[in-house]
C-alpha positions in Angstrom: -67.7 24.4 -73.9 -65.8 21.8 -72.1 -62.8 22.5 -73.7 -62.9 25.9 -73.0 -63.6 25.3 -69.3 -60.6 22.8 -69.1 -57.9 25.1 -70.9 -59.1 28.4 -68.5 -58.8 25.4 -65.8 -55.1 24.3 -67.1 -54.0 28.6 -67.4 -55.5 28.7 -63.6 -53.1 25.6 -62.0 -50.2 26.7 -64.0 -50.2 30.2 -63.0 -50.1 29.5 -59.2 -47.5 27.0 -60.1 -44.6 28.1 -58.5 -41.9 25.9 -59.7 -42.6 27.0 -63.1 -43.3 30.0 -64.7 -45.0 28.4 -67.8 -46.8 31.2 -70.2 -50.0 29.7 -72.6 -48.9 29.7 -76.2 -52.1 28.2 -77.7 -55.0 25.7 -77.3 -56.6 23.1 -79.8 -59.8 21.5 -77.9 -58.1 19.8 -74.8 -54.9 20.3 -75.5 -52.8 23.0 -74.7 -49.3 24.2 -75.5 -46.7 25.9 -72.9 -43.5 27.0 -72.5 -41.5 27.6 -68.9 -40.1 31.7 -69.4 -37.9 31.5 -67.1 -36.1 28.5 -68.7 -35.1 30.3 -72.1 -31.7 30.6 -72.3 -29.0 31.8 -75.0 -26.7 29.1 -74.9 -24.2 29.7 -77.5 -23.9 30.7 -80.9 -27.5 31.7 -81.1 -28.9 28.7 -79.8 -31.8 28.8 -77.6 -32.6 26.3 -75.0 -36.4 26.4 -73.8 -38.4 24.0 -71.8 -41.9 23.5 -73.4 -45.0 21.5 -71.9 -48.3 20.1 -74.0 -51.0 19.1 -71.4 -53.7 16.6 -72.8 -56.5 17.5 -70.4 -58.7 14.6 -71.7 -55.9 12.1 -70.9 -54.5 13.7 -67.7 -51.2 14.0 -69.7 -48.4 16.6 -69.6 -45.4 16.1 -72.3 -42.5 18.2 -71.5 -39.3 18.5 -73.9 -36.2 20.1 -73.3 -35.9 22.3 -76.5 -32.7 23.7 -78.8 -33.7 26.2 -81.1 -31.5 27.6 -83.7 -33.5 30.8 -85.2 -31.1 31.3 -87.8 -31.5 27.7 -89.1 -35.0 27.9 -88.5 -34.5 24.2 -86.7 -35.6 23.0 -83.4 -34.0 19.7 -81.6 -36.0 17.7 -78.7 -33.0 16.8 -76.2 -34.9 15.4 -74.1 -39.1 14.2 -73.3 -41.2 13.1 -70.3 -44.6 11.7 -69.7 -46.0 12.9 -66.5 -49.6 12.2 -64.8 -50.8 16.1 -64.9 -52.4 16.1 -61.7 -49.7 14.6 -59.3 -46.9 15.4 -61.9 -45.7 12.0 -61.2 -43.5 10.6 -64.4 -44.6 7.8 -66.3 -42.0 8.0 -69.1 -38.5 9.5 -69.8 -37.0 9.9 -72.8 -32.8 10.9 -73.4 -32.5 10.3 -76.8 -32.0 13.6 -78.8 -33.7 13.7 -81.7 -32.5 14.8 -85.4 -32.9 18.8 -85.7 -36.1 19.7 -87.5 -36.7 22.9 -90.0 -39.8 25.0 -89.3 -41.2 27.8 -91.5 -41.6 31.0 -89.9 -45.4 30.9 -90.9 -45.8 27.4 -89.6 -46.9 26.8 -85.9 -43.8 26.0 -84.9 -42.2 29.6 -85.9 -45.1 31.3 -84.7 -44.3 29.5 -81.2 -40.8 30.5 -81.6 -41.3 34.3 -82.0 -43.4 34.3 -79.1 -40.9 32.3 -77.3 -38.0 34.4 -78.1 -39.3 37.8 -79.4 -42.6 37.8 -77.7 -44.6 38.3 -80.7 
């Protein structure tokens, strides 16, 4: 029950959010999985870039990563990750280094984020 009450929480503070526009993708207990709609972009080539948030409740955490996705590789690349203090959005950690591109099955959770993401279902 306390999960529930702290993802509906979570949905609430990010709707009125006004510096993002970050749509719920999924939950799992306390943690829940976001991505900012107004940050998807085609950037070349077929490559998507996409900012995408998981918020730890439990820990007061949010992780955001700036996202490449290349649907016709079926790969996604984290460019870029913070650590911020969820409540005050204060950042405890910044991370520049791109990582290696990573394959995803379109039946995986991954490509089921994706099509939502992209194709919005």
């Amino acid at each position: 029950m306390r999960s529930i009450f702290l993802v509906i929480l979570l949905m609430m503070t990010f709707s009125t959010c006004s510096a993002e526009n970050l749509k719920f993708i999924d939950a799992m207990d306390d943690t829940g999985y976001y991505y900012d709609a107004d940050s998807v972009s085609e950037m070349q080539n077929g490559v998507f870039s996409v900012k995408m948030a998981v918020i730890k409740a439990s820990l007061n955490r949010m992780y955001a990563y700036d996202v490449r996705i290349t649907p016709a590789n079926r790969t996604y690349e984290v460019i870029s990750s913070q650590i911020l203090s969820y409540d005050t959005r204060a950042v405890i950690e910044t991370n520049n280094k791109r990582r290696l591109p990573q394959k995803y099955s379109n039946k995986s959770e991954m490509g089921q984020m994706v099509r939502l993401i992209l194709y919005g279902d």
